[in-house]
CHARMM internal coordinates of N, CA and C (Angstrom, degrees):
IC EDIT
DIST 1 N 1 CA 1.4400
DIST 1 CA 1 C 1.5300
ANGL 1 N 1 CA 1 C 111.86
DIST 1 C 2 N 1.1810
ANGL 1 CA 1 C 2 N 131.23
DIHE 1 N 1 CA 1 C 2 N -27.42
DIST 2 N 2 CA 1.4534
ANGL 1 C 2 N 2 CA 144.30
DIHE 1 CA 1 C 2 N 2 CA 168.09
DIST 2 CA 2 C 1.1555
ANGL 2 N 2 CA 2 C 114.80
DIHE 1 C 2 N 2 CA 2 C -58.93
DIST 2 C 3 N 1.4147
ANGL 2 CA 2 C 3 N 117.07
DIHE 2 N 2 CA 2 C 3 N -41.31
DIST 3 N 3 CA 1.7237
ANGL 2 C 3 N 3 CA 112.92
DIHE 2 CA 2 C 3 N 3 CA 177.64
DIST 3 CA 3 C 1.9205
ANGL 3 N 3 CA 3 C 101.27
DIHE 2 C 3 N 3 CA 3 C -66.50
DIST 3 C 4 N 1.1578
ANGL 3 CA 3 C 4 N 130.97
DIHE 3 N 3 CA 3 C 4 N -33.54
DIST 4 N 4 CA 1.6161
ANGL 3 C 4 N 4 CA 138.99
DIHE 3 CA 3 C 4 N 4 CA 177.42
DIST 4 CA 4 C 1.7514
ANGL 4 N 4 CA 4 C 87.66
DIHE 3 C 4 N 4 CA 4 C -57.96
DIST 4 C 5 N 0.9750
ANGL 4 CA 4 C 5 N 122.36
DIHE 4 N 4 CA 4 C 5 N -64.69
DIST 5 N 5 CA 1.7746
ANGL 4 C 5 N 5 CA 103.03
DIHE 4 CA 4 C 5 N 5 CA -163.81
DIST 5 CA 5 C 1.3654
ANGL 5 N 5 CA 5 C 101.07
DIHE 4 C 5 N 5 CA 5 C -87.54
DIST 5 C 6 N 1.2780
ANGL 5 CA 5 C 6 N 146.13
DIHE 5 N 5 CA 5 C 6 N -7.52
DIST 6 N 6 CA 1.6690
ANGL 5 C 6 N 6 CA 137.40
DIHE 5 CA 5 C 6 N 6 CA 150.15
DIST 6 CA 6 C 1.3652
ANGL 6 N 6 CA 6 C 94.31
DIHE 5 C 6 N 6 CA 6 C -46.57
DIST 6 C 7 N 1.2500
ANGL 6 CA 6 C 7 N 120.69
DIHE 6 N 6 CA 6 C 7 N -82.05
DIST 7 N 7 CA 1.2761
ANGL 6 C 7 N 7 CA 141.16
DIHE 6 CA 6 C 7 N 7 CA 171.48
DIST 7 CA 7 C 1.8921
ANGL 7 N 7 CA 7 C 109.44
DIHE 6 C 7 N 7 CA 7 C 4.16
DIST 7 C 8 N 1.3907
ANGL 7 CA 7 C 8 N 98.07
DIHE 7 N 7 CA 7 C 8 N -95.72
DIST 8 N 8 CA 1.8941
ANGL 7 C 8 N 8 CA 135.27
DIHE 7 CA 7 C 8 N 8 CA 164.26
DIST 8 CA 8 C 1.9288
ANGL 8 N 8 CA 8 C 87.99
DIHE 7 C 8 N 8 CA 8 C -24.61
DIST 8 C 9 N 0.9989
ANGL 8 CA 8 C 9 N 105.01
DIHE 8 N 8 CA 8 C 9 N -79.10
DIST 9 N 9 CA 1.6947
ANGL 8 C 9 N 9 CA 117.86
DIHE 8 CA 8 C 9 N 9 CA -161.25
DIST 9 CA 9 C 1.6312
ANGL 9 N 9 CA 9 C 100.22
DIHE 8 C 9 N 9 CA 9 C -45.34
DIST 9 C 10 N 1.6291
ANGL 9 CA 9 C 10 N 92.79
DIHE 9 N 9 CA 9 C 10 N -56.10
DIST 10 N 10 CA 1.6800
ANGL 9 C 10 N 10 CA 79.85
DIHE 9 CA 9 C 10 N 10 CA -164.61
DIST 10 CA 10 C 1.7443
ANGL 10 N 10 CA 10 C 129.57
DIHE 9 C 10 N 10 CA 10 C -74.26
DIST 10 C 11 N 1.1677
ANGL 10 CA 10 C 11 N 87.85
DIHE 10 N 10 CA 10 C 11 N -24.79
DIST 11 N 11 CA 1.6392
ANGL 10 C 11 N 11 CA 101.99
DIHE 10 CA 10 C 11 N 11 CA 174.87
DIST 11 CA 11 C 1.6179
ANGL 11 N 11 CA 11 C 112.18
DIHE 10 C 11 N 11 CA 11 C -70.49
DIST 11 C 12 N 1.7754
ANGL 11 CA 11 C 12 N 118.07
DIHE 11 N 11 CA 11 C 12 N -42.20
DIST 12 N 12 CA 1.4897
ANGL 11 C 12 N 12 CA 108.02
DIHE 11 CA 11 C 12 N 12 CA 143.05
DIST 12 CA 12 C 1.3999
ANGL 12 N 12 CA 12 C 135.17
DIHE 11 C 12 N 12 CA 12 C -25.69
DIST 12 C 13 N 1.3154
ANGL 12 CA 12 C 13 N 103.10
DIHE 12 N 12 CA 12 C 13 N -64.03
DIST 13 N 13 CA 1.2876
ANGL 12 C 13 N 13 CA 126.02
DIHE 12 CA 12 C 13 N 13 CA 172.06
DIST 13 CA 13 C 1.4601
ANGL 13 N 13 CA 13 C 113.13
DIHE 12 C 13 N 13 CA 13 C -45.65
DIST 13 C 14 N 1.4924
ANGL 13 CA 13 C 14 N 125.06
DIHE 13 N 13 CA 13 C 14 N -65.56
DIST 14 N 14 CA 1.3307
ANGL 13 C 14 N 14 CA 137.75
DIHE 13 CA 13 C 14 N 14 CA 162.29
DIST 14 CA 14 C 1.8253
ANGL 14 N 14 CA 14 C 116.24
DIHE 13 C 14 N 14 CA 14 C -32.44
DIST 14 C 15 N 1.1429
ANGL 14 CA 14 C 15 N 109.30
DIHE 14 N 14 CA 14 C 15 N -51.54
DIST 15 N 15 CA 1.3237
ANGL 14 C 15 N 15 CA 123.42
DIHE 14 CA 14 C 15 N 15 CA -173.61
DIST 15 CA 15 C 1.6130
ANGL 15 N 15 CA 15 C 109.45
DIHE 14 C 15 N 15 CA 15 C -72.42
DIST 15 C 16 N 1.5904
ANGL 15 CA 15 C 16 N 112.92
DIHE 15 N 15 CA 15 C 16 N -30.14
DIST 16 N 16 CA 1.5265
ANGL 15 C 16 N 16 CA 111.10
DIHE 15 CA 15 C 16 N 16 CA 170.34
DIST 16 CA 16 C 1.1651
ANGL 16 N 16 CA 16 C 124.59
DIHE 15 C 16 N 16 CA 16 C -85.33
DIST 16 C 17 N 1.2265
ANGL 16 CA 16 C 17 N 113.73
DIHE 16 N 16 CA 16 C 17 N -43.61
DIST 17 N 17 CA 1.6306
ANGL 16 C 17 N 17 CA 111.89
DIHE 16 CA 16 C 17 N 17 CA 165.78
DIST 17 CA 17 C 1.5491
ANGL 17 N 17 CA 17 C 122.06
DIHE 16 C 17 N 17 CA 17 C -58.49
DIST 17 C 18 N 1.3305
ANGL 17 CA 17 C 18 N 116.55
DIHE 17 N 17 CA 17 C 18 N -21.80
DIST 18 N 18 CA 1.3606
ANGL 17 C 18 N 18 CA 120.70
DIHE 17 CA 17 C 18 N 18 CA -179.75
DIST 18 CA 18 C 1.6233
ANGL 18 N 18 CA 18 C 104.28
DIHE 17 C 18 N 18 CA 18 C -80.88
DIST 18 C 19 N 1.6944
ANGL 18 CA 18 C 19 N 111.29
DIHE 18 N 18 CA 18 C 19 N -35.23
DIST 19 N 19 CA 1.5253
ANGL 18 C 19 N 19 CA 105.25
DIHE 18 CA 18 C 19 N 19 CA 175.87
DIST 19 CA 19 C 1.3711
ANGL 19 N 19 CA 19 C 105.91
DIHE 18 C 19 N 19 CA 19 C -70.22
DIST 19 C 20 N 1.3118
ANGL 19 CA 19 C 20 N 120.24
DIHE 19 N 19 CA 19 C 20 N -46.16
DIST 20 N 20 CA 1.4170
ANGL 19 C 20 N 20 CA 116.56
DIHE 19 CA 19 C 20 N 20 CA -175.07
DIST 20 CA 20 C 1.6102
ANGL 20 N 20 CA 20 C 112.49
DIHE 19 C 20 N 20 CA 20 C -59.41
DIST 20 C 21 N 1.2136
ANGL 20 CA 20 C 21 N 124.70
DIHE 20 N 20 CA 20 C 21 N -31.66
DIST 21 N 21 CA 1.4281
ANGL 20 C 21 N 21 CA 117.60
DIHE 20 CA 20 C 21 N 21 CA 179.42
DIST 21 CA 21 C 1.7758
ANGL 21 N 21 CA 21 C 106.73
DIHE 20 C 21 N 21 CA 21 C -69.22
DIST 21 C 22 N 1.0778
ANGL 21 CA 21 C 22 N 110.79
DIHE 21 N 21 CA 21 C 22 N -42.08
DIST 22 N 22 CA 1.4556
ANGL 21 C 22 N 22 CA 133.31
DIHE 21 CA 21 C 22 N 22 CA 174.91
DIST 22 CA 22 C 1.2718
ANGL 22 N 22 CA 22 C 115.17
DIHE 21 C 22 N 22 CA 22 C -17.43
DIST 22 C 23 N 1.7999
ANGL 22 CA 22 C 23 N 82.01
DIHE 22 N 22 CA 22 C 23 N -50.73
DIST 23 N 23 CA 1.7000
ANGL 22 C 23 N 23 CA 105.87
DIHE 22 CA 22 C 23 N 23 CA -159.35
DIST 23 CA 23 C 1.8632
ANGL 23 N 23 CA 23 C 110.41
DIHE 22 C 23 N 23 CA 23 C -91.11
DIST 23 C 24 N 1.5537
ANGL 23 CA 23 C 24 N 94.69
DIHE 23 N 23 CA 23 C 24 N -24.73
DIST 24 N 24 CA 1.6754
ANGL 23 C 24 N 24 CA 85.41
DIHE 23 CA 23 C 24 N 24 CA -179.34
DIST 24 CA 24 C 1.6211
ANGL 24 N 24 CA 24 C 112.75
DIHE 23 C 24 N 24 CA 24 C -90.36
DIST 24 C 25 N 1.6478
ANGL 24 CA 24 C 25 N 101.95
DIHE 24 N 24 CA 24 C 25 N -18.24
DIST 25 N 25 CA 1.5940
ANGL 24 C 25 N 25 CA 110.38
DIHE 24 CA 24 C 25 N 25 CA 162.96
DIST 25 CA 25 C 1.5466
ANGL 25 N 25 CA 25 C 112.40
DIHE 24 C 25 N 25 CA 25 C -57.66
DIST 25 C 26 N 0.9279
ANGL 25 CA 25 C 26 N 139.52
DIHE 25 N 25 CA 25 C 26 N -45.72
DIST 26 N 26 CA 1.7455
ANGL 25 C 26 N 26 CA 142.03
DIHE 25 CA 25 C 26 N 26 CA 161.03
DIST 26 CA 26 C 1.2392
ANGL 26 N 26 CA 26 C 106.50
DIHE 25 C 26 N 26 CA 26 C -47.25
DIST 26 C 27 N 1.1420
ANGL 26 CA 26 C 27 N 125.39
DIHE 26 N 26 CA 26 C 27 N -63.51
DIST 27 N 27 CA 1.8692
ANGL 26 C 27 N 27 CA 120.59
DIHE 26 CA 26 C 27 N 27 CA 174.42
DIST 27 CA 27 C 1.3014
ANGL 27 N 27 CA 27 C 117.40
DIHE 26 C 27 N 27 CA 27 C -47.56
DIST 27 C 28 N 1.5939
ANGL 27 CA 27 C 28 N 128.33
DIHE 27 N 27 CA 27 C 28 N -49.23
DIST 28 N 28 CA 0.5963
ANGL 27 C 28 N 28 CA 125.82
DIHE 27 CA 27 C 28 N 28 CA -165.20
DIST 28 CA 28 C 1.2995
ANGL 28 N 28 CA 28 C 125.47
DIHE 27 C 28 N 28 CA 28 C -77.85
DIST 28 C 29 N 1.3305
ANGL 28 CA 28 C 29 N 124.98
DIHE 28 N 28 CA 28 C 29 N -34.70
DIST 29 N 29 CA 1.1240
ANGL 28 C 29 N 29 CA 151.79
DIHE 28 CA 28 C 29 N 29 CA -175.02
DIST 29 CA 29 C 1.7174
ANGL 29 N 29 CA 29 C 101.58
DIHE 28 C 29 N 29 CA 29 C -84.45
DIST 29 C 30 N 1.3670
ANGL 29 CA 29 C 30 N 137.54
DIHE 29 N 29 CA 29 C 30 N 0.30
DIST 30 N 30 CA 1.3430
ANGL 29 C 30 N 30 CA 149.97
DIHE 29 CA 29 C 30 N 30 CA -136.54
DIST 30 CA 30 C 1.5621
ANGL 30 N 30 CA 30 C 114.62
DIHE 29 C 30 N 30 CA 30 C 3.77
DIST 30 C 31 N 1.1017
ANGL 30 CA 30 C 31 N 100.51
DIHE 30 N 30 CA 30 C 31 N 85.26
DIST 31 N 31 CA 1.4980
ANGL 30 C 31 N 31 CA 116.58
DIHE 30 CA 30 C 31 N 31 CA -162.98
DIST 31 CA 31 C 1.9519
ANGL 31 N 31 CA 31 C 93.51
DIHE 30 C 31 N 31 CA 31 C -111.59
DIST 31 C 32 N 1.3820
ANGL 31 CA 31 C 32 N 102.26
DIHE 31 N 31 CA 31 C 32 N 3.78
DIST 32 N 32 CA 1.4692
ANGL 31 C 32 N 32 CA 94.19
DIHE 31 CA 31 C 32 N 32 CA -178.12
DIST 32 CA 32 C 1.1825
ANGL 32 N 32 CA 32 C 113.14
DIHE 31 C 32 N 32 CA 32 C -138.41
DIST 32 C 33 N 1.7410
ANGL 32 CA 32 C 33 N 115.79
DIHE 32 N 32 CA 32 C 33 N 35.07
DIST 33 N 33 CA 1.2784
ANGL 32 C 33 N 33 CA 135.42
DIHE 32 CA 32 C 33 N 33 CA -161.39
DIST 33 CA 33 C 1.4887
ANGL 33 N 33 CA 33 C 106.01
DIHE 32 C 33 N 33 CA 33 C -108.47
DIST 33 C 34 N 0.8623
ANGL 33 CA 33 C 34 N 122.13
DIHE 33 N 33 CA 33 C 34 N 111.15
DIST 34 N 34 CA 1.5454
ANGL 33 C 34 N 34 CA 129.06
DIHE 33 CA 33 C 34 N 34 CA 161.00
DIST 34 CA 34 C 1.6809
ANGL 34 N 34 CA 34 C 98.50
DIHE 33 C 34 N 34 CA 34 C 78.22
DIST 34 C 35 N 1.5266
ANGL 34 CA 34 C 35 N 132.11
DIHE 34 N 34 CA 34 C 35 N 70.62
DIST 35 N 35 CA 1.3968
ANGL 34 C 35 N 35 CA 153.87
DIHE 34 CA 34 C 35 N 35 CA -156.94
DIST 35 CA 35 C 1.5471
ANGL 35 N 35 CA 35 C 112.03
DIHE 34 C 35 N 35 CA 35 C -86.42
DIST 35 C 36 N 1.4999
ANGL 35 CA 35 C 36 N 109.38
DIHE 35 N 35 CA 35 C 36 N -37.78
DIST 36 N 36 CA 1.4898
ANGL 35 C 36 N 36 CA 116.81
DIHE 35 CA 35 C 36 N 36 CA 164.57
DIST 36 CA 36 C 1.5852
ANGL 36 N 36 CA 36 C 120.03
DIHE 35 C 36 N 36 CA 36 C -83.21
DIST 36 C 37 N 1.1888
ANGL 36 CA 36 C 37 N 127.13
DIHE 36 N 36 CA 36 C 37 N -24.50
DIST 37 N 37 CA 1.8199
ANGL 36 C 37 N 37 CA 120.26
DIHE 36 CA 36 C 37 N 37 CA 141.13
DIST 37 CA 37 C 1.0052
ANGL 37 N 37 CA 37 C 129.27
DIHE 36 C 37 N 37 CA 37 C -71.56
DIST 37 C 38 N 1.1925
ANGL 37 CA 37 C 38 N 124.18
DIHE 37 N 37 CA 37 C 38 N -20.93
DIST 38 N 38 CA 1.7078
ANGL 37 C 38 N 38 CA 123.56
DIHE 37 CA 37 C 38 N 38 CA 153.98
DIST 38 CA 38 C 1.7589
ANGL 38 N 38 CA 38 C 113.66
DIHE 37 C 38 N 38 CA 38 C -57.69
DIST 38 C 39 N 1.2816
ANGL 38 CA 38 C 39 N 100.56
DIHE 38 N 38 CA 38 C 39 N -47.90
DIST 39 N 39 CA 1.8173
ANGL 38 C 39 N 39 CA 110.18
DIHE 38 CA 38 C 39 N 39 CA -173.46
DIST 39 CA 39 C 1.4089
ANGL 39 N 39 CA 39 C 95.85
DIHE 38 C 39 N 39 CA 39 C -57.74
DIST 39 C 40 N 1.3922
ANGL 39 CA 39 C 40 N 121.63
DIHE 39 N 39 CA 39 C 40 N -45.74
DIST 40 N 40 CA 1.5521
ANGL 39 C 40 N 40 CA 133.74
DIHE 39 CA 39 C 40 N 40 CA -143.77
DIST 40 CA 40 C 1.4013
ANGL 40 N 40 CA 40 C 109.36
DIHE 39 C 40 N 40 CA 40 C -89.87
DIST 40 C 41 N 1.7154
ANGL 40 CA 40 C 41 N 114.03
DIHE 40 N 40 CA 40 C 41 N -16.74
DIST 41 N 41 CA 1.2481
ANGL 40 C 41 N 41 CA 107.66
DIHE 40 CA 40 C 41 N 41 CA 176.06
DIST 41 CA 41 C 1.1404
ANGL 41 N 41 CA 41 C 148.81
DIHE 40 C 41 N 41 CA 41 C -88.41
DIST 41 C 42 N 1.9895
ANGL 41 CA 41 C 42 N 101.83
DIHE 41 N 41 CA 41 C 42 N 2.55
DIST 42 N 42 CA 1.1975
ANGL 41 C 42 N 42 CA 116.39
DIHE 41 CA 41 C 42 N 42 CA -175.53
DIST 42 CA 42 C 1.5985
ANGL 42 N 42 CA 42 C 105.49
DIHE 41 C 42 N 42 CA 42 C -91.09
DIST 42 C 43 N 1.0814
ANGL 42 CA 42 C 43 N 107.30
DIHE 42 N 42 CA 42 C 43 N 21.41
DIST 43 N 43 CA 1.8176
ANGL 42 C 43 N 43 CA 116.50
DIHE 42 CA 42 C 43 N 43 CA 179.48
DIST 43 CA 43 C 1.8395
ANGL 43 N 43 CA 43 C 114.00
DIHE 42 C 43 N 43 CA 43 C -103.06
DIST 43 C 44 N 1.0319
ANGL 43 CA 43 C 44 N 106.19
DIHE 43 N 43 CA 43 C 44 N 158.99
DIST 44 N 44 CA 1.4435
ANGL 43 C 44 N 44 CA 92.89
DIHE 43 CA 43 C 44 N 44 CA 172.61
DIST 44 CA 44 C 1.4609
ANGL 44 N 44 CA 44 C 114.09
DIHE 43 C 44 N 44 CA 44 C -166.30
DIST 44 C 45 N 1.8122
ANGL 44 CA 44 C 45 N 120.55
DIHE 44 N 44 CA 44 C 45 N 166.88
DIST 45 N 45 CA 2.1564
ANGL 44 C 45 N 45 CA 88.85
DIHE 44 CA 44 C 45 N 45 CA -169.30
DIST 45 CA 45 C 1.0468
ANGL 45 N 45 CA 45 C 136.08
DIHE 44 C 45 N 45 CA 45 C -56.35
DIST 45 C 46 N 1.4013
ANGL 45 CA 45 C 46 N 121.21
DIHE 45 N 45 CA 45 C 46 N 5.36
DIST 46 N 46 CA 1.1740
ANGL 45 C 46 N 46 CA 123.95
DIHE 45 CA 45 C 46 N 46 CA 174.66
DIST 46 CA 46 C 1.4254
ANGL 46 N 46 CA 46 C 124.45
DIHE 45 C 46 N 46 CA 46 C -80.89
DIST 46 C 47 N 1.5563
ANGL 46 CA 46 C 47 N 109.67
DIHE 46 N 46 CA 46 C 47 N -27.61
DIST 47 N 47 CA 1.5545
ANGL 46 C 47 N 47 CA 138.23
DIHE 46 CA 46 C 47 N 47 CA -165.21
DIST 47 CA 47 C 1.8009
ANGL 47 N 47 CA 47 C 88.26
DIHE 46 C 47 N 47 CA 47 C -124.14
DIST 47 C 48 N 1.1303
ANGL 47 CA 47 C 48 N 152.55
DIHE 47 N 47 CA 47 C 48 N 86.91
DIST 48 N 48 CA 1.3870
ANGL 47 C 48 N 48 CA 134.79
DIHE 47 CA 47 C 48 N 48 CA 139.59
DIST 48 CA 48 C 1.2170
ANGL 48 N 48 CA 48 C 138.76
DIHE 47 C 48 N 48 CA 48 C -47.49
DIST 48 C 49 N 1.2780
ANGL 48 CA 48 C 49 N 118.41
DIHE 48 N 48 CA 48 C 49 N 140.05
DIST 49 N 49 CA 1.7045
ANGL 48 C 49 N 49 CA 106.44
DIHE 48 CA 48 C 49 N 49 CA -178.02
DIST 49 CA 49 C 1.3212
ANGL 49 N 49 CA 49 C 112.17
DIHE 48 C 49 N 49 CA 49 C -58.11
DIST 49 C 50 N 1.4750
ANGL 49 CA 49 C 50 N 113.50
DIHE 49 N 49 CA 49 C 50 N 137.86
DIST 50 N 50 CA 1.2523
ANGL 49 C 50 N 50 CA 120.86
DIHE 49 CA 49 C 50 N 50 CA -165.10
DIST 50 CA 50 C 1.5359
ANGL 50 N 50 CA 50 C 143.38
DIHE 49 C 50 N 50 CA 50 C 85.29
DIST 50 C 51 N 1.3348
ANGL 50 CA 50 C 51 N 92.68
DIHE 50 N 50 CA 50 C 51 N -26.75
DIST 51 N 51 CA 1.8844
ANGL 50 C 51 N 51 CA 94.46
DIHE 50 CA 50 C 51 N 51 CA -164.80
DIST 51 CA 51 C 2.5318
ANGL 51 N 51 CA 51 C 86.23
DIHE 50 C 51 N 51 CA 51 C -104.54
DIST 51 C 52 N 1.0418
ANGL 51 CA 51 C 52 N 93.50
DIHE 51 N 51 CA 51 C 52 N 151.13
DIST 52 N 52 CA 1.3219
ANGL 51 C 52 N 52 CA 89.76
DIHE 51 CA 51 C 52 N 52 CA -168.98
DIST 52 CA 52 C 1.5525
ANGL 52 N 52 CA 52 C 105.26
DIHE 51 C 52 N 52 CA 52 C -117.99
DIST 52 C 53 N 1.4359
ANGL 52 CA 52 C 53 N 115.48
DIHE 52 N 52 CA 52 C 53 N 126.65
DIST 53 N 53 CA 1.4581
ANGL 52 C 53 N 53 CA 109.85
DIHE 52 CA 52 C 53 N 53 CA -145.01
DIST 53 CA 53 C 1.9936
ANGL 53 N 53 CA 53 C 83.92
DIHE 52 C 53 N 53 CA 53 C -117.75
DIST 53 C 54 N 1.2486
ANGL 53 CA 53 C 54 N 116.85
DIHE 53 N 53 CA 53 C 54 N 16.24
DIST 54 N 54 CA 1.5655
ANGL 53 C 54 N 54 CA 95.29
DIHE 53 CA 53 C 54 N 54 CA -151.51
DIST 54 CA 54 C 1.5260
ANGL 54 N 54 CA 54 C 85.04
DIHE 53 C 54 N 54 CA 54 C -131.66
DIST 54 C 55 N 1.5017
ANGL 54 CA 54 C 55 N 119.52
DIHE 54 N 54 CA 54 C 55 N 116.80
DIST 55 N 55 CA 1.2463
ANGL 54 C 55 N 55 CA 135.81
DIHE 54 CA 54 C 55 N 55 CA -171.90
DIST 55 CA 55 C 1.5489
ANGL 55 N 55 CA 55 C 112.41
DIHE 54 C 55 N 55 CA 55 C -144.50
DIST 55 C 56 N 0.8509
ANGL 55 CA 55 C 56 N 138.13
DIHE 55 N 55 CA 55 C 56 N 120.39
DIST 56 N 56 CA 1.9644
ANGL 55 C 56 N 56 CA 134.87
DIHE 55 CA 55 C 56 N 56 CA 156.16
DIST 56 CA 56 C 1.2521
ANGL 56 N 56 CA 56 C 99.67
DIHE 55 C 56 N 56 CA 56 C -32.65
DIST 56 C 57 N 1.6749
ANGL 56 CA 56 C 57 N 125.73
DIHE 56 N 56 CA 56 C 57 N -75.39
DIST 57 N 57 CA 1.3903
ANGL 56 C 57 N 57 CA 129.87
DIHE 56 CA 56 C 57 N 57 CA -162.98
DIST 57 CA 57 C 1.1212
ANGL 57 N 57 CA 57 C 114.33
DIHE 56 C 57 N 57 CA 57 C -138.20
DIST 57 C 58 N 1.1396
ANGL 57 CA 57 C 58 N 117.01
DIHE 57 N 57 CA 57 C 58 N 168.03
DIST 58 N 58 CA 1.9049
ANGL 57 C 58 N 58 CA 122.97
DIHE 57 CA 57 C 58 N 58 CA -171.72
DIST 58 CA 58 C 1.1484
ANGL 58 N 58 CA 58 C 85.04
DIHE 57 C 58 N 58 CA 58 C -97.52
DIST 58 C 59 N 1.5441
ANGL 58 CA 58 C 59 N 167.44
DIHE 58 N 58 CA 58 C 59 N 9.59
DIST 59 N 59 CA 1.5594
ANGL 58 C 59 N 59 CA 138.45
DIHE 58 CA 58 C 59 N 59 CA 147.15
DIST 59 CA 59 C 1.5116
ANGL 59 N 59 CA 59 C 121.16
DIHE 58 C 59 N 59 CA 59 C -63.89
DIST 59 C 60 N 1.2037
ANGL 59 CA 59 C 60 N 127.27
DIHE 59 N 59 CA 59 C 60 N 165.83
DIST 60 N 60 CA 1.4671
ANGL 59 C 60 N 60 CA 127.02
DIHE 59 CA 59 C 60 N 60 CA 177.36
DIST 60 CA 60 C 1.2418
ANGL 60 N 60 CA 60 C 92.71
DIHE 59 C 60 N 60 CA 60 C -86.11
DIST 60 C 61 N 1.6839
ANGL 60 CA 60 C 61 N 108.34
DIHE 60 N 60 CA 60 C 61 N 163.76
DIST 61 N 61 CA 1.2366
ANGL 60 C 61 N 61 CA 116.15
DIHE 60 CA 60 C 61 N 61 CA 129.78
DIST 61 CA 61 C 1.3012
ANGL 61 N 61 CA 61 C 153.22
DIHE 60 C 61 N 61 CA 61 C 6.05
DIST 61 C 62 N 1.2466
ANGL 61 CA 61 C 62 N 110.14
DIHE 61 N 61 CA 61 C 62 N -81.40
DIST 62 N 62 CA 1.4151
ANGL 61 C 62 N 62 CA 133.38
DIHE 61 CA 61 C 62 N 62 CA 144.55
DIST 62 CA 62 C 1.4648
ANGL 62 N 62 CA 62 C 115.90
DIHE 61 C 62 N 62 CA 62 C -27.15
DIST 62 C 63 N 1.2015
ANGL 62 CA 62 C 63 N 101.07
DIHE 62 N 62 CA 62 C 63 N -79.53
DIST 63 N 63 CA 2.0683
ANGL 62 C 63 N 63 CA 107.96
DIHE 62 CA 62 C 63 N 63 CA -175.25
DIST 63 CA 63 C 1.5127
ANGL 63 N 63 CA 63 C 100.71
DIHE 62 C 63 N 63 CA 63 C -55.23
DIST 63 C 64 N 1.5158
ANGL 63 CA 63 C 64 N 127.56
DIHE 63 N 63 CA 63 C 64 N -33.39
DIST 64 N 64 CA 1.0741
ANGL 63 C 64 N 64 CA 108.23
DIHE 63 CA 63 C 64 N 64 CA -175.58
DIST 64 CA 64 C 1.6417
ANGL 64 N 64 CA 64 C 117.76
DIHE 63 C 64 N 64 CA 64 C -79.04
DIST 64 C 65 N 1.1870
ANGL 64 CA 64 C 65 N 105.86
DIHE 64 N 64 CA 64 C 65 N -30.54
DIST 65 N 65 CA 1.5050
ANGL 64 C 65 N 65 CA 118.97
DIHE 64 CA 64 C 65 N 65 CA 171.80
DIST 65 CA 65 C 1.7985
ANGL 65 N 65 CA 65 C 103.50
DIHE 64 C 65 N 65 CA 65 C -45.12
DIST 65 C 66 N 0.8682
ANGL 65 CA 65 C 66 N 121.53
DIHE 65 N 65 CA 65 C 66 N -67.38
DIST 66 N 66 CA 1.5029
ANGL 65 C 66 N 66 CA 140.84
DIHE 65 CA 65 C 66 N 66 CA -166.66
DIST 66 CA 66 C 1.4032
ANGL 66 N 66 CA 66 C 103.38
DIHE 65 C 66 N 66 CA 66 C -58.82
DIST 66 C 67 N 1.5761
ANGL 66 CA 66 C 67 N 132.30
DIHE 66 N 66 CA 66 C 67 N -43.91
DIST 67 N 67 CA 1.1059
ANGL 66 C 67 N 67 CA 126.13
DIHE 66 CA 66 C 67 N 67 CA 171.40
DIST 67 CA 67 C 1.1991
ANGL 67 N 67 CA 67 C 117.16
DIHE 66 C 67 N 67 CA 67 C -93.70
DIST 67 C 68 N 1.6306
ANGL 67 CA 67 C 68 N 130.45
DIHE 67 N 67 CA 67 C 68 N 31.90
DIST 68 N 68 CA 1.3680
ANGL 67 C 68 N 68 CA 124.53
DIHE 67 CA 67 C 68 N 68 CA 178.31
DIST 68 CA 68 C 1.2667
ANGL 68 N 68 CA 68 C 123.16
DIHE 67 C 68 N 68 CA 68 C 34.34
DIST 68 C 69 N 1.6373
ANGL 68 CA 68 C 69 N 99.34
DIHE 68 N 68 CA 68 C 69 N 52.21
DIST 69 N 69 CA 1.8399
ANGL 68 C 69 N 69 CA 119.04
DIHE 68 CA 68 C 69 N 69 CA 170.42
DIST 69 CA 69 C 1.5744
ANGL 69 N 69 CA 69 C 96.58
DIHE 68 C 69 N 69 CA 69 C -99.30
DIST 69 C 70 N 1.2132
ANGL 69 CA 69 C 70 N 132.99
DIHE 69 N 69 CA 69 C 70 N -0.10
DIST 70 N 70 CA 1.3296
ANGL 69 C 70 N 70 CA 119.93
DIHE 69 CA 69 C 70 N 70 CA 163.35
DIST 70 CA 70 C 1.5673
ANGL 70 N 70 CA 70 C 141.11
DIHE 69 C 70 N 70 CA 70 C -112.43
DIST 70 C 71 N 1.3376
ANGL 70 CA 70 C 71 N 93.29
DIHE 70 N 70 CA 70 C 71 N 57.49
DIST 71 N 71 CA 1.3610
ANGL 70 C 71 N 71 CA 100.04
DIHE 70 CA 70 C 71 N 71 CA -176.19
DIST 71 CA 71 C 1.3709
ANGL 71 N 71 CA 71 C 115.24
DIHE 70 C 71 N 71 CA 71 C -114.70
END
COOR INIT
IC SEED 1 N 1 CA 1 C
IC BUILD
């Protein structure tokens, strides 16, 4: 039963140090520099920040609910 929590522990273990390296590799590399032009750049004039241009259909929710468009 001891080899199960060697086991549990170390792969924990494995999984934190790998996040923690993760995390100083992003710093270091400035991978966490300027976070709202990173967000902002996958937009473009066609797509503006904010306004949401990307829909299946112009009905709501609702109307689609009601006409069993959501299945």
């Amino acid at each position: 039963m001891w080899i199960v929590y060697v086991l549990v522990w170390g792969a924990v273990a494995i999984f934190g140090l790998s996040a923690v390296y993760a995390l100083v590799w992003a710093v270091r590399t400035r991978q966490m520099q300027d976070l709202p032009a990173g967000a902002a750049s996958i937009f473009d004039d066609e797509e503006p920040v904010g306004v949401a241009t990307d829909a299946f259909t112009n009905r709501s929710p609702a109307t689609l609910h009601q006409a069993g468009g959501d299945r």
